[in-house]
C-alpha positions in Angstrom: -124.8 84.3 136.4 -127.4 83.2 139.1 -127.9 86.9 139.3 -128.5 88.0 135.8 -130.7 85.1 135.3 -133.0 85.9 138.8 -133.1 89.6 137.6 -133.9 88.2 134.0 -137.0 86.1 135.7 -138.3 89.2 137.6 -138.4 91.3 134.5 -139.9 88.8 133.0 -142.7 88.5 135.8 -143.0 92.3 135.8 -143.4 92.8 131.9 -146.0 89.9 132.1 -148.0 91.4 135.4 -147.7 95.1 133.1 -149.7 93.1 130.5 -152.0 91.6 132.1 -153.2 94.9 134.0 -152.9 96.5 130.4 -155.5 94.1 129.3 -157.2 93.6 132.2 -157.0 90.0 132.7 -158.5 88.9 135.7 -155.9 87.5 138.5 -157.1 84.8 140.2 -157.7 84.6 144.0 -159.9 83.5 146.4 -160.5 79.8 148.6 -160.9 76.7 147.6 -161.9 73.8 149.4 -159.5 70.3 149.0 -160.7 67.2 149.8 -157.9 64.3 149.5 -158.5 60.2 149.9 -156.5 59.2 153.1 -157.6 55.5 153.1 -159.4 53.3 150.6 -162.0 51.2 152.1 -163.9 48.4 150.4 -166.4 48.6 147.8 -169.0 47.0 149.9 -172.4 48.0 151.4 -171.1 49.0 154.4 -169.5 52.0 152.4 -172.0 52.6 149.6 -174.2 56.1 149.8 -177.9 56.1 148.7 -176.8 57.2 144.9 -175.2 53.9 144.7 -171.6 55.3 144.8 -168.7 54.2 147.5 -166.8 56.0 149.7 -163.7 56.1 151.1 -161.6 58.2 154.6 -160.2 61.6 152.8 -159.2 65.2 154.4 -160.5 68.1 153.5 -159.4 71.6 154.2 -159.7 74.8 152.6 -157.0 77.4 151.2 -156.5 80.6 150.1 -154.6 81.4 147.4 -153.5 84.1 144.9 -152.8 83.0 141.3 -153.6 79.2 142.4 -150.7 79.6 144.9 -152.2 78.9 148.5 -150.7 81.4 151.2 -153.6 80.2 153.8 -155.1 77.2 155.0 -157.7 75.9 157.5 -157.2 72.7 159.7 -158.0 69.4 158.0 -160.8 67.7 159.4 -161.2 63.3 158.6 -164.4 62.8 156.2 -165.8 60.6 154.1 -164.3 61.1 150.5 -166.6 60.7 147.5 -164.7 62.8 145.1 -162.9 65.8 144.6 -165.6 67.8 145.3 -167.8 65.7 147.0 -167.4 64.1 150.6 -169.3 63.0 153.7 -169.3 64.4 157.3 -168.3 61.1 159.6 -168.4 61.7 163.8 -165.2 60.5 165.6 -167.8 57.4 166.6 -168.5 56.3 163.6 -164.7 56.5 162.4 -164.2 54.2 164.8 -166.8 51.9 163.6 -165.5 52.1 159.8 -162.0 51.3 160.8 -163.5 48.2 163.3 -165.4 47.0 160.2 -162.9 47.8 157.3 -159.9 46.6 159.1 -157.8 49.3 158.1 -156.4 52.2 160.6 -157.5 55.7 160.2 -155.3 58.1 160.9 -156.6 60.8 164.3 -154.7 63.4 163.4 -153.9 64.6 159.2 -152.4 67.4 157.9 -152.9 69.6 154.4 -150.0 69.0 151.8 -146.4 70.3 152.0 -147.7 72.7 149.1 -150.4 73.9 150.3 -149.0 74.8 154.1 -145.9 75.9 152.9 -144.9 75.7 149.5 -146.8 78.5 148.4 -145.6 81.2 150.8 -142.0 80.4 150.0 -142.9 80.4 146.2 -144.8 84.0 147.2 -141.9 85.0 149.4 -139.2 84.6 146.7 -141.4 86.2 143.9 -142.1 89.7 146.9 -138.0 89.3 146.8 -137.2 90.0 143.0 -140.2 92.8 143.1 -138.2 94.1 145.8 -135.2 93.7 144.1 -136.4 95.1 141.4 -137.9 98.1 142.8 -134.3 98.6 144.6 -132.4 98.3 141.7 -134.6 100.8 139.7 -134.6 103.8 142.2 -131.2 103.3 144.3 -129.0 101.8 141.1 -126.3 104.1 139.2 -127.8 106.2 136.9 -126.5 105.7 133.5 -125.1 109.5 133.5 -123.1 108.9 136.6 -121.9 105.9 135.1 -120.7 107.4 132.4 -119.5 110.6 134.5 -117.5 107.8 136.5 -116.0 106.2 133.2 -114.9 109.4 132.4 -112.9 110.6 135.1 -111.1 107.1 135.3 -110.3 107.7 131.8 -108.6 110.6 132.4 
């Protein structure tokens, strides 16, 4: 059963991958950079840019990934986090400083996200294994004439 129904997914994976290079739809790849709040900090004027918006302690890091699943990824570095796509670059000193004046701890050391270190590869990994599988199956399987060469000897 488990193995009918992984062979059934690859297929399926295959057949769509035939028809997207039959139509030429673009796969997407490429790096993207993350940038993910760590610590809120207070709305105050401590924290406020020169646009009038706040900021707050995030991560940011960049992967590389293959149709949106990363299989690469820098070190996170501790900034100041605006948005998703917007941040500001903080020195170890004035860290310090923000945690001294906002009361909250900021953490030395972060980390990118389970998915994005690892979840990707194994996701990856187990999709190279059924196009492996599949690529096995179709050159090293029984051929349907020895099959039925097989069925007929037994039958006699």
């Amino acid at each position: 059963m488990k193995l009918s129904t992984l062979l059934t997914f690859g297929l399926l994976f295959l057949g769509l991958n035939a028809a997207i290079a039959k139509a030429r739809i673009p796969i997407p790849y490429g790096e993207a950079q993350k940038i993910v709040k760590v610590t809120d900090l207070p709305d105050t004027e401590e924290f406020q840019l020169e646009d009038g918006r706040y900021f707050d302690i995030g991560k940011m890091y960049t992967i590389s990934h293959i149709v949106w699943l990363p299989y690469s990824n820098t070190d996170a570095i501790i900034t100041g986090y605006v948005d998703d796509e917007t941040y500001v670059e903080l020195s170890p000193e004035e860290l310090k400083e923000i945690a001294a004046i906002a009361k909250v701890e900021i953490p030395e050391t972060v980390t990118a996200s389970f998915f994005d270190r690892l979840g990707g590869k194994i996701i990856l990994g187990l999709v190279g294994l059924v196009i492996l599988y599949g690529i096995y199956a179709s050159y090293f399987g029984k051929d349907e004439e020895e099959e039925e060469a097989t069925e007929e000897k037994s039958e006699e």
